[in-house]
Backbone bond lengths (Angstrom), bond angles and torsions (degrees), N, CA, C in turn:
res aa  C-N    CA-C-N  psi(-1)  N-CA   C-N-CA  omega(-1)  CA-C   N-CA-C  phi
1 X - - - 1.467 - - 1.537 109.62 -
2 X 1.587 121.08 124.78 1.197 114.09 179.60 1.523 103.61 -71.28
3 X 1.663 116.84 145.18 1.517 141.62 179.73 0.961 112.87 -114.54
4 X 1.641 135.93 9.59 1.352 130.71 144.25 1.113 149.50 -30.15
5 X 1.316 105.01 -23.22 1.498 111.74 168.62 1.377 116.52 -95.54
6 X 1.364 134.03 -13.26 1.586 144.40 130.63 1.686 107.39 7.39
7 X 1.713 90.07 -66.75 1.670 95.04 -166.57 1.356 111.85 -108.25
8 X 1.411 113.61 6.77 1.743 113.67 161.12 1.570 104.50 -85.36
9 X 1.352 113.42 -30.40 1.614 106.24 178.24 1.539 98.75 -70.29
10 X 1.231 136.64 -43.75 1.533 125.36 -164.20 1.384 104.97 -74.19
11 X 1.754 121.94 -5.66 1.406 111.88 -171.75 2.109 93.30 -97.49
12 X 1.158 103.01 -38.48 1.867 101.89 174.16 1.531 95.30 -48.08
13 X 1.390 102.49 -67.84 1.530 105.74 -153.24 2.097 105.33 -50.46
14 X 1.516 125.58 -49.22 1.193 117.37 173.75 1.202 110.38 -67.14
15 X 1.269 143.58 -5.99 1.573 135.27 151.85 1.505 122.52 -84.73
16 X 0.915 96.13 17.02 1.950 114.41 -172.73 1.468 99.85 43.84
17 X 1.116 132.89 31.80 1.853 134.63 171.06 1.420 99.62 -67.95
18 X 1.732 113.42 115.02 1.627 105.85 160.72 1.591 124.42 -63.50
19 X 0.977 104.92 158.34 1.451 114.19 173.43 1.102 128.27 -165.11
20 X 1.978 118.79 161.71 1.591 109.74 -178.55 1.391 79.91 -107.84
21 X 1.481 102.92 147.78 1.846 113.32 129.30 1.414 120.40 -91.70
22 X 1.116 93.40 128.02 1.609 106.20 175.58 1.656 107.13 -111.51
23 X 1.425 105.80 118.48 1.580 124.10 -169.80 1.821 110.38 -109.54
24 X 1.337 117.79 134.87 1.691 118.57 176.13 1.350 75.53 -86.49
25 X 2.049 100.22 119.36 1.393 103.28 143.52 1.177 143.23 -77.69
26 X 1.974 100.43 -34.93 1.061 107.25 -171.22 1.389 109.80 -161.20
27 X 1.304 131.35 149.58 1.399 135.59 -142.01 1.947 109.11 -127.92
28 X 0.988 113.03 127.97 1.760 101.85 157.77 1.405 104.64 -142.83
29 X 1.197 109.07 134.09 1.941 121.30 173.07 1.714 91.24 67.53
30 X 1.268 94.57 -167.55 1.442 121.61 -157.43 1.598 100.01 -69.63
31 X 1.931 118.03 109.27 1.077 111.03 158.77 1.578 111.26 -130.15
32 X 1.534 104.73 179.97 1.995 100.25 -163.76 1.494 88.59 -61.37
33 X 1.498 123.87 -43.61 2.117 128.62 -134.64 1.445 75.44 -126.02
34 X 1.828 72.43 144.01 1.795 101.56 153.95 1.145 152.89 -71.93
35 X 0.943 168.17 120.94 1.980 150.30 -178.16 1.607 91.64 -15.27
36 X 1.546 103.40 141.20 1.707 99.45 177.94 1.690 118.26 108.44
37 X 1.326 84.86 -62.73 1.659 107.83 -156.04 1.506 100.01 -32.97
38 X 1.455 146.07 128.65 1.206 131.65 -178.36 2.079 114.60 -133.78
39 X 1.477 78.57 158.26 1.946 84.60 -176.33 1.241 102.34 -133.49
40 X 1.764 126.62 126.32 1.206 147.07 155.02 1.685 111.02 -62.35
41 X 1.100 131.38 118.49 1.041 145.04 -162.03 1.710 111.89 -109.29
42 X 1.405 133.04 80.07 1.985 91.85 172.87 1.504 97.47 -138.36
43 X 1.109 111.57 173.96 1.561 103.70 -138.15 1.738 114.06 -95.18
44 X 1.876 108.37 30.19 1.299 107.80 144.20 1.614 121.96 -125.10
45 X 1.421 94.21 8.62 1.942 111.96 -169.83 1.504 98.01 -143.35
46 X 1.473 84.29 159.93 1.561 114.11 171.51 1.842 111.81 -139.78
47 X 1.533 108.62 122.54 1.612 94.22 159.63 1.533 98.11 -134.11
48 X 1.358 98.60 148.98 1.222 124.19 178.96 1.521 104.21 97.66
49 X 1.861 105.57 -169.31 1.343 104.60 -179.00 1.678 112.27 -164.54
50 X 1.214 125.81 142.93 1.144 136.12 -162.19 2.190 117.55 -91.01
51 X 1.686 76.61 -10.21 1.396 84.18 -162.08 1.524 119.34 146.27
52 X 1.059 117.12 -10.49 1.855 122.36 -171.59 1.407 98.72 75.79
53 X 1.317 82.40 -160.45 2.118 123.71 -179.45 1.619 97.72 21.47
54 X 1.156 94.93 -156.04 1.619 118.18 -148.27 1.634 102.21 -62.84
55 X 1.527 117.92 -38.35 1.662 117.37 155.25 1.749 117.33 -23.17
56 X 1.683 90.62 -74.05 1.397 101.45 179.59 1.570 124.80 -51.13
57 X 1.648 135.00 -31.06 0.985 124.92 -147.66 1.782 99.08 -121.64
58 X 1.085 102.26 -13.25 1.572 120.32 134.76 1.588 134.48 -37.87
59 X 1.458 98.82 -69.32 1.526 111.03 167.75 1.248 122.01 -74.08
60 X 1.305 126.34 -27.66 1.597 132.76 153.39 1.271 101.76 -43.65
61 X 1.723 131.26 -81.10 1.666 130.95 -170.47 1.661 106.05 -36.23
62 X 1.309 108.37 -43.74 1.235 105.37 -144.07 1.902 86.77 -77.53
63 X 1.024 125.18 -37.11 1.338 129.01 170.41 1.113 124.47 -57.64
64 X 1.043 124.53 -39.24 1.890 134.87 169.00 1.256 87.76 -75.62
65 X 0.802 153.96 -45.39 1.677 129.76 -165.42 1.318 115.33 -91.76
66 X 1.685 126.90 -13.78 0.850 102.72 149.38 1.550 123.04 -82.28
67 X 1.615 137.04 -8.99 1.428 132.14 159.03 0.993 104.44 -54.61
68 X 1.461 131.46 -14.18 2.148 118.26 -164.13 1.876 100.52 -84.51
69 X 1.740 98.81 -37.75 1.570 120.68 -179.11 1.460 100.51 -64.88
70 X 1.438 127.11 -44.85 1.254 124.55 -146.97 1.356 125.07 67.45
71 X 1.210 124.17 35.39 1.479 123.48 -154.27 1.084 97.79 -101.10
72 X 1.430 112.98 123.69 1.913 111.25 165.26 1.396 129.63 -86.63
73 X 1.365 127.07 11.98 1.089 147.49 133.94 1.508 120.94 -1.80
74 X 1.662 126.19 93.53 1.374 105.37 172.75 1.930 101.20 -106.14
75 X 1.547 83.08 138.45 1.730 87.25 -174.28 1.919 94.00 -143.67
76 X 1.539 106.46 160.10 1.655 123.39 150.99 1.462 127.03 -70.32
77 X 1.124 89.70 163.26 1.690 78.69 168.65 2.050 84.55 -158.81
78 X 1.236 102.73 148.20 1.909 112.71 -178.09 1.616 100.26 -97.94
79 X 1.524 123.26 130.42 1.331 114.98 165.19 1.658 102.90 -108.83
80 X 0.839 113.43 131.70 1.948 109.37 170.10 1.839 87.32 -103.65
81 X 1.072 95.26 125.66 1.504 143.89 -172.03 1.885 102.92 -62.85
82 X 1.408 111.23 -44.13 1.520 99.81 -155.92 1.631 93.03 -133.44
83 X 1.139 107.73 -15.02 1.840 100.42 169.16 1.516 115.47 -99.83
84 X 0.586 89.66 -41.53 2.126 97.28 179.49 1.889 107.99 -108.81
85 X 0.949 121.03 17.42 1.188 113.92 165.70 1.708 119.86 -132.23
86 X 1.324 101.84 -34.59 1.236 109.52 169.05 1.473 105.56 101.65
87 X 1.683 129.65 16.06 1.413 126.30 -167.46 1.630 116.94 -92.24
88 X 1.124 120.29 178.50 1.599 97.04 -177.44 1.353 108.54 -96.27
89 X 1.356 105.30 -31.74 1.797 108.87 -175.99 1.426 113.21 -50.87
90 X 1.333 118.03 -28.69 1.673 108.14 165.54 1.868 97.36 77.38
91 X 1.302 126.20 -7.56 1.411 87.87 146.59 0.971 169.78 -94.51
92 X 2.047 135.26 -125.38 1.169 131.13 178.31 1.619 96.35 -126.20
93 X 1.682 123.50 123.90 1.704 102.82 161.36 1.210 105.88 -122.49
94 X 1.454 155.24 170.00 0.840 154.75 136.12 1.351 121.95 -98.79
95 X 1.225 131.42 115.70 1.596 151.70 178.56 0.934 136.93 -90.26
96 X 1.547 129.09 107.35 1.587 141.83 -135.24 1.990 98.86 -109.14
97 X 1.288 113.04 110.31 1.637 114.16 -164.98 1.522 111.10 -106.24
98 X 1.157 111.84 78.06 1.528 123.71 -164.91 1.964 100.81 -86.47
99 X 1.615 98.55 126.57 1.752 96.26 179.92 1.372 115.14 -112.11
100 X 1.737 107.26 126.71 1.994 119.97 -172.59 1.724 80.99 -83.92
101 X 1.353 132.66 119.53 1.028 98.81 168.25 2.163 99.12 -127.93
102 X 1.357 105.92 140.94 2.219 96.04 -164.03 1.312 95.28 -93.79
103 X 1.019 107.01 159.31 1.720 136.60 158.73 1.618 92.23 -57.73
104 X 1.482 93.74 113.36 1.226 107.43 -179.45 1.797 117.06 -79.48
105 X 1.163 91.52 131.75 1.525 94.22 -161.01 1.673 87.03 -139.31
106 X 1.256 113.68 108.16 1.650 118.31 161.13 1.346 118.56 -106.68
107 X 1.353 136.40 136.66 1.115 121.73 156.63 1.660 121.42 -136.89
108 X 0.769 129.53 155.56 1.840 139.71 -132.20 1.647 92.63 -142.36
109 X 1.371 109.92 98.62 1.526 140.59 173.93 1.459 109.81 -91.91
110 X 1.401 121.57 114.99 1.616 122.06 169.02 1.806 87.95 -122.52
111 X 1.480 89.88 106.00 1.789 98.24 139.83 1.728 85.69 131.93
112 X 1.262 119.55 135.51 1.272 130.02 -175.15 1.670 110.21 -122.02
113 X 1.304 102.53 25.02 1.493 115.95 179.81 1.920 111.05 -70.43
114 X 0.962 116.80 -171.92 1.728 112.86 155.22 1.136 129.75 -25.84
115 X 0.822 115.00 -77.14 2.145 130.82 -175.12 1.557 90.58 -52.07
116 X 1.406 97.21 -50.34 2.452 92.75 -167.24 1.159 80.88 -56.16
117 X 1.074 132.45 -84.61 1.529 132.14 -148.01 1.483 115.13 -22.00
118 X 1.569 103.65 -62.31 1.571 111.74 -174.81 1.133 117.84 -57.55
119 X 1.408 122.56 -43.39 1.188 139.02 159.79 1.308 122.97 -9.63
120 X 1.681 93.58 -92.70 1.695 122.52 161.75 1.852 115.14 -37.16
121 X 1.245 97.48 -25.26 2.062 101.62 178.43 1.426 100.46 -90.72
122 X 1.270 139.75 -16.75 1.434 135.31 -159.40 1.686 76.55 -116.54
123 X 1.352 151.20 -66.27 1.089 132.22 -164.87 1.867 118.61 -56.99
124 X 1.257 95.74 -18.28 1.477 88.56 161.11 1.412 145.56 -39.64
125 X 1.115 108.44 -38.99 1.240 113.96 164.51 1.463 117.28 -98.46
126 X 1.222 142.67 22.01 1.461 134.52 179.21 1.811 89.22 -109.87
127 X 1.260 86.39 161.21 1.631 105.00 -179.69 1.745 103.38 -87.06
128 X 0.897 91.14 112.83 1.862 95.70 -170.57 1.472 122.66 -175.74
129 X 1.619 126.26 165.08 1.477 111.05 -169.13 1.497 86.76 -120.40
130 X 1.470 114.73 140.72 1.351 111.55 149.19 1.658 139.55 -134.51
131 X 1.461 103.24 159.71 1.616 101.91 -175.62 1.666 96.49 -91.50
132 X 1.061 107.80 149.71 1.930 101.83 165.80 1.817 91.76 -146.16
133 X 0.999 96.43 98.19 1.632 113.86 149.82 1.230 149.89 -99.19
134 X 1.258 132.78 145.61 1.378 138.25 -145.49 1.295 117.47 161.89
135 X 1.925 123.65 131.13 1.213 119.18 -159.77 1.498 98.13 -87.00
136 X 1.367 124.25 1.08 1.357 122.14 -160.29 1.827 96.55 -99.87
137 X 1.210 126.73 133.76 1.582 128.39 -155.27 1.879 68.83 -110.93
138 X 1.283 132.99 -71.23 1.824 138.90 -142.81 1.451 88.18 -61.15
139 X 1.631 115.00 3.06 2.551 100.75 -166.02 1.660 83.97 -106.09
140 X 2.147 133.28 -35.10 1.197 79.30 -169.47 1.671 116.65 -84.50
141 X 1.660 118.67 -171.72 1.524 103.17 173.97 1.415 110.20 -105.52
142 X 1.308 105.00 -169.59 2.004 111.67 -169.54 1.246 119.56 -68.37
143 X 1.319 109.70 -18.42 1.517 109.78 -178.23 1.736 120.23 -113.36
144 X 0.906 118.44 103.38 1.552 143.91 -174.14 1.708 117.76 -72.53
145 X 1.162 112.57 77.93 1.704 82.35 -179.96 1.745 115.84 -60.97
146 X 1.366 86.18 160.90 1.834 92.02 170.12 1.077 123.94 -79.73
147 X 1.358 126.13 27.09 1.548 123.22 135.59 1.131 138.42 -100.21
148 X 1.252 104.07 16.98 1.574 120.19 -170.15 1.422 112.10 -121.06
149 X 1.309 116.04 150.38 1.501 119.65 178.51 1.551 108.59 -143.01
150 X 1.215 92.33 145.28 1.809 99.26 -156.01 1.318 101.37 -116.81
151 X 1.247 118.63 122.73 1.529 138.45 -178.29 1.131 127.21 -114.31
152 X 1.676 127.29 100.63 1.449 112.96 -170.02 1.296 93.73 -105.80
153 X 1.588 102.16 127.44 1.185 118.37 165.29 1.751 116.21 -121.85
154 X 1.345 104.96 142.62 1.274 122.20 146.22 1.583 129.70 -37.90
155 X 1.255 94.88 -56.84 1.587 112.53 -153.81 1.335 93.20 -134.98
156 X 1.467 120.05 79.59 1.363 122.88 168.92 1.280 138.55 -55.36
157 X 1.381 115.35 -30.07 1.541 151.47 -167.32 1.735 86.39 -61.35
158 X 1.339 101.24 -66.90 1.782 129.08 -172.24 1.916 91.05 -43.68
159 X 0.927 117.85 -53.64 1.810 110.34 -179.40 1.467 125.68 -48.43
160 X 1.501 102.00 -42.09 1.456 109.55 -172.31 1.882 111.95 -55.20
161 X 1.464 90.98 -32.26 2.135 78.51 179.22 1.361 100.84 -61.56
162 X 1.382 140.54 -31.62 1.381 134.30 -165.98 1.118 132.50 -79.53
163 X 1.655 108.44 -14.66 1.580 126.61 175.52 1.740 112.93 -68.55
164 X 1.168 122.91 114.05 1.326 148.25 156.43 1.436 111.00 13.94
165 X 1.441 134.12 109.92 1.961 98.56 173.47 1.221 120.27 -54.27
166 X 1.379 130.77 149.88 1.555 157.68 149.40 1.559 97.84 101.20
167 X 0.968 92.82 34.22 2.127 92.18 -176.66 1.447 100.95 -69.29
168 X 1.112 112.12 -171.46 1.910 125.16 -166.31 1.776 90.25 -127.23
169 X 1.133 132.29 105.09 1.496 123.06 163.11 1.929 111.84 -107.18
170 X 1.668 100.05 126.25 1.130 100.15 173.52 1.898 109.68 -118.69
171 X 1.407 104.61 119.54 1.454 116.06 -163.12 1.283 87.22 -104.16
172 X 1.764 97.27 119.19 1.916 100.61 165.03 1.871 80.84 -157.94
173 X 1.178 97.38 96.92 1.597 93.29 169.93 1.649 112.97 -109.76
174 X 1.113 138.40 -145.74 1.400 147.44 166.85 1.667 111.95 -84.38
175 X 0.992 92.66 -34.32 1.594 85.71 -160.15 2.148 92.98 -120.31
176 X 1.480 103.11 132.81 1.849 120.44 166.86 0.929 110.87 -64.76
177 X 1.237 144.96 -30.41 1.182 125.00 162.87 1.538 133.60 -64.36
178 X 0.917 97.25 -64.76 1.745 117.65 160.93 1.944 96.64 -41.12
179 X 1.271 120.94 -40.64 1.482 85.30 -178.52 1.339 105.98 -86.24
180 X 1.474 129.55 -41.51 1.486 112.50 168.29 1.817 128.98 -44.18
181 X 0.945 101.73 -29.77 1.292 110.21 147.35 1.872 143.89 -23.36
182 X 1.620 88.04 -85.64 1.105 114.85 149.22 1.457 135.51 -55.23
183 X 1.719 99.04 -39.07 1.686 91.71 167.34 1.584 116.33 -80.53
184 X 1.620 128.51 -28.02 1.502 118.95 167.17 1.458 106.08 -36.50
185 X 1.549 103.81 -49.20 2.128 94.65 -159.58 1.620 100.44 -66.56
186 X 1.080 122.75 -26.84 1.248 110.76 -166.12 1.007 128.73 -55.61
187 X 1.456 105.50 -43.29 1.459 154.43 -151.03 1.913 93.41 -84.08
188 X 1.250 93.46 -40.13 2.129 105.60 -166.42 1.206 84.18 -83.20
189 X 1.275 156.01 -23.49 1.763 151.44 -167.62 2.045 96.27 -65.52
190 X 1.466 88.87 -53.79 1.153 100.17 177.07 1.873 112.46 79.46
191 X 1.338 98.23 4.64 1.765 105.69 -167.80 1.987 107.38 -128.16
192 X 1.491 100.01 25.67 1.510 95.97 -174.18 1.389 99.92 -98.21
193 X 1.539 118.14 173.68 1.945 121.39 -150.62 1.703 58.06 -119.02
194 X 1.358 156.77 -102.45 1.451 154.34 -75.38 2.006 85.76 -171.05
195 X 2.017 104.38 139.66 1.456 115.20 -175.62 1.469 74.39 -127.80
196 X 1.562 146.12 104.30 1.220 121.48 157.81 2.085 102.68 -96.06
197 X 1.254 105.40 162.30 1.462 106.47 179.34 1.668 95.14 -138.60
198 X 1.395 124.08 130.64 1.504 117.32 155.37 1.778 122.64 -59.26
199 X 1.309 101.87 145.21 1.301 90.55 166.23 1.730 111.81 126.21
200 X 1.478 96.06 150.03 1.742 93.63 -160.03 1.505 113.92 -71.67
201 X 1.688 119.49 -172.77 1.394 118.71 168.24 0.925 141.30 -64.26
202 X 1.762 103.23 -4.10 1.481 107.32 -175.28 1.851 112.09 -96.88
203 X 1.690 96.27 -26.37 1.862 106.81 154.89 0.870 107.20 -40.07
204 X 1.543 121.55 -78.82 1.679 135.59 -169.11 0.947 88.39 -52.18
205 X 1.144 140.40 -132.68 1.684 125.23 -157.04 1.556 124.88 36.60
206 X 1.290 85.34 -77.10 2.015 122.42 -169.14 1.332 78.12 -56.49
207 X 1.227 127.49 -93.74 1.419 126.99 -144.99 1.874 119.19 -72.11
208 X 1.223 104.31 -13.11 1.606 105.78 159.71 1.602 109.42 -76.42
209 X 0.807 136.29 -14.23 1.863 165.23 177.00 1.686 92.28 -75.99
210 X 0.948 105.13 -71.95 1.691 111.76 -158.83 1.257 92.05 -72.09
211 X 1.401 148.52 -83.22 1.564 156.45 164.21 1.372 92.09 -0.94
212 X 1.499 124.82 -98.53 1.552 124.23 167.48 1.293 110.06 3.02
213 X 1.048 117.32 -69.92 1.430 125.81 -156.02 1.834 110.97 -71.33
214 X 1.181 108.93 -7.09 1.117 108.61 -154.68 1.227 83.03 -123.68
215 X 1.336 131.03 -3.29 1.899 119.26 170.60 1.204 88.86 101.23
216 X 1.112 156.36 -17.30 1.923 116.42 175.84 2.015 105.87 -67.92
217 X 1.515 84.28 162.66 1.305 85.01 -168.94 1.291 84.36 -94.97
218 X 2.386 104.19 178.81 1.028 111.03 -175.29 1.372 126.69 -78.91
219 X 1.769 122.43 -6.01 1.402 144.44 139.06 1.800 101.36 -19.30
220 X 1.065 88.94 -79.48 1.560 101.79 -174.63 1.298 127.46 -69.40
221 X 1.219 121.85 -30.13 1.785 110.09 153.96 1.445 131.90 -79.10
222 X 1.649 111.88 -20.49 1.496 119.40 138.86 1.072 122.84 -16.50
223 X 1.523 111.30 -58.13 2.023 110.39 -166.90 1.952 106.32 -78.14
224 X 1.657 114.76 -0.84 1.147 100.56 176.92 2.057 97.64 -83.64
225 X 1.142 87.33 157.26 2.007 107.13 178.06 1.010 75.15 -119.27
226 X 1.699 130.34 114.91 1.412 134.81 114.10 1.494 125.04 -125.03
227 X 1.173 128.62 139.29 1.476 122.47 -18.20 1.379 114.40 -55.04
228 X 1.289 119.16 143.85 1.429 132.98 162.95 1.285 109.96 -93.90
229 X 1.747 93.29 152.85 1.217 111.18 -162.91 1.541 115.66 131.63
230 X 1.565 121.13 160.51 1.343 135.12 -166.84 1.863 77.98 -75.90
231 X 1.270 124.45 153.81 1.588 142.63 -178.17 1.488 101.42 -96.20
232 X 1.244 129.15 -11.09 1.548 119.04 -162.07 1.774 92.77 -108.36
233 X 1.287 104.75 -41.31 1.759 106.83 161.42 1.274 126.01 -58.30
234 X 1.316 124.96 110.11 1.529 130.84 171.47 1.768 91.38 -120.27
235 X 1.703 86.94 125.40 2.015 88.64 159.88 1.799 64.76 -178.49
236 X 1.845 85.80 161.90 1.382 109.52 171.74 1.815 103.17 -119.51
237 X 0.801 111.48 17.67 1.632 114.73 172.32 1.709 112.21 -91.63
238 X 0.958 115.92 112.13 1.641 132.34 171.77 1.427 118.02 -5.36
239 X 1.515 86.88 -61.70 1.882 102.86 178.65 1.197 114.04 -67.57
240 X 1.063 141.25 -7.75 1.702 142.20 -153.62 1.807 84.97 -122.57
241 X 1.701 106.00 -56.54 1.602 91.19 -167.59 1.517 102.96 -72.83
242 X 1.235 145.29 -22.40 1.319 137.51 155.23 1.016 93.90 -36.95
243 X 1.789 158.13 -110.63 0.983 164.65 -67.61 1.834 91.55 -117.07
244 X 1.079 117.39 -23.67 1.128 129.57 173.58 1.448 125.87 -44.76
245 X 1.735 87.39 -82.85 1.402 121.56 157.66 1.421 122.69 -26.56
246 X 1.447 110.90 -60.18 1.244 106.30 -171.76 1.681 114.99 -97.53
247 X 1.677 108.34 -1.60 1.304 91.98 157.24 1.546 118.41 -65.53
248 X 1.031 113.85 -58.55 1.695 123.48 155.45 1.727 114.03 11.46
249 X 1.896 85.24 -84.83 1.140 100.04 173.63 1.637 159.49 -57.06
250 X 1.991 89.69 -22.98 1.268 122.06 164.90 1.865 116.96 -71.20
251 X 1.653 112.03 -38.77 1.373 124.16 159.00 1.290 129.85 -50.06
252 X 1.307 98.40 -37.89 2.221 107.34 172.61 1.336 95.29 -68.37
253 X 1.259 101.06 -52.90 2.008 92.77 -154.44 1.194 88.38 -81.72
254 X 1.432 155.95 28.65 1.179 144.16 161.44 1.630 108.65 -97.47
255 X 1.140 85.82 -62.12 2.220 103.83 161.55 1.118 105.29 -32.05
256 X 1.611 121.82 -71.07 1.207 124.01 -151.09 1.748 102.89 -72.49
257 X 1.576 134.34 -20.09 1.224 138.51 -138.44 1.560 99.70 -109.80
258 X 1.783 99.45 -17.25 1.777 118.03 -173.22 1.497 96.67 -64.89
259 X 1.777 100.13 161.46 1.616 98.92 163.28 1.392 104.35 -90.33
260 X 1.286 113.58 170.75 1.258 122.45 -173.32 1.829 122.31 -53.51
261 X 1.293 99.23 -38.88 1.285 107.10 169.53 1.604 126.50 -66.34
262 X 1.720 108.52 -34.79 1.611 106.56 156.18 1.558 126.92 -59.42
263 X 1.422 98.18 -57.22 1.864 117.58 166.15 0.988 116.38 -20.81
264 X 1.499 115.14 -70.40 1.592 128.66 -164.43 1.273 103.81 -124.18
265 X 1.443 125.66 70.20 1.681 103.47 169.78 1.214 135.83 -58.13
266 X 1.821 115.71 151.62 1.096 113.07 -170.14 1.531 116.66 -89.89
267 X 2.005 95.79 128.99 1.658 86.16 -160.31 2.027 97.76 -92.96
């Protein structure tokens, strides 16, 4: 029995990519797959295969839609092969729809300069989805992990309505304006878990200044982190403030993930 999909599921699962497996449970008369035979399902890929034709592309829908539900639900479903499908083999399979589904963890990257970079190399290995945007196509590099998705935009500002609720956005682009920018919309979503912004105390300053000025309250410039980053880490080297960052970031979603009684103990 090929076990290839063994280590395509461990590569979804360390990219936090949902997915179905779809397994032949069980067989009568003439079908394409064997007992076993299995398909990784997530809802911009497929590896493996159940069998082809109209069987197969069947059990795909029916799998993406349950990723659209999120449903963790493992259930069958019976295909008859030559009356309701239209195949020639004329048999019976039944198909076992088991759901990996991750702790959704998004986070929404503007600026593909230094720091993104490192970033994006240390998020490689966490189970997580990401956006990495930036109008500059020559800043990102050749190698992409598969949790990442690369967005060249123009008009970055314009992205932020589209990012996921409770996503993680870390704004460190080239240009201060553009991140004050970017941090107002964030801030107007009103539904983000973490606002991190690069940049020293004398930015923060400036831009808690400018925000003010512009009517958000102090509720709402609160949720910006600038500088971002763990507070006990000081380095100006990429790799260190990556490591920074996402200690940071690993602490919220740890807080936020506690029960109430860890969170907030009772004093």
């Amino acid at each position: 029995m090929n076990t290839k999909w063994v280590q395509e599921a461990a590569r979804l699962e360390k990219s936090g990519i949902d997915f179905i497996m779809v397994s032949v449970l069980s067989i009568k008369g003439s079908t394409p797959r064997e007992i076993g035979a299995r398909m990784l399902v997530s809802q911009h890929a497929i590896y493996g295969t159940v069998g082809g034709g109209n069987l197969e592309w069947q059990a795909i829908a029916k799998a993406r839609e349950s990723l659209t539900e999120r449903s963790t639900e493992t259930h069958t479903h019976d295909y008859p092969l030559g009356a309701t499908l239209g195949q020639c083999c004329g048999g019976f399979v039944t198909l076992l729809f088991e759901s990996v589904l991750q702790s959704p963890l998004h986070i929404a990257i503007f600026g593909a300069g230094h720091v993104g970079r490192a970033i994006v190399h240390c998020l490689e290995n966490i189970p997580c989805q990401v956006t990495w945007i930036d109008s500059r196509e020559q800043e990102f590099p050749r190698f992409i992990p598969d949790n990442v998705t690369i967005q060249l935009s123009e008009f970055p500002v314009d992205d932020v309505i589209d990012m996921p609720a409770q996503s993680y956005y870390l704004i460190l682009t080239h240009n201060h304006q553009l991140d004050l920018e970017l941090t107002e919309a964030a801030i107007k979503r009103n539904d983000a878990t973490f606002i991190g912004v690069i940049g020293s105390k004398t930015k923060s300053a400036r831009f808690r200044h400018r925000l003010q000025n512009k009517g958000f309250s102090d509720a709402q410039i609160a949720t910006m982190h600038c500088p971002m980053g763990d507070t006990e880490i000081h380095s100006k080297q990429p790799g260190e403030i990556a490591i920074s960052v996402l200690a940071q970031l690993l602490k919220i979603r740890a807080t936020a993930a506690a029960p109430v009684s860890q969170a907030m103990p009772i004093k």
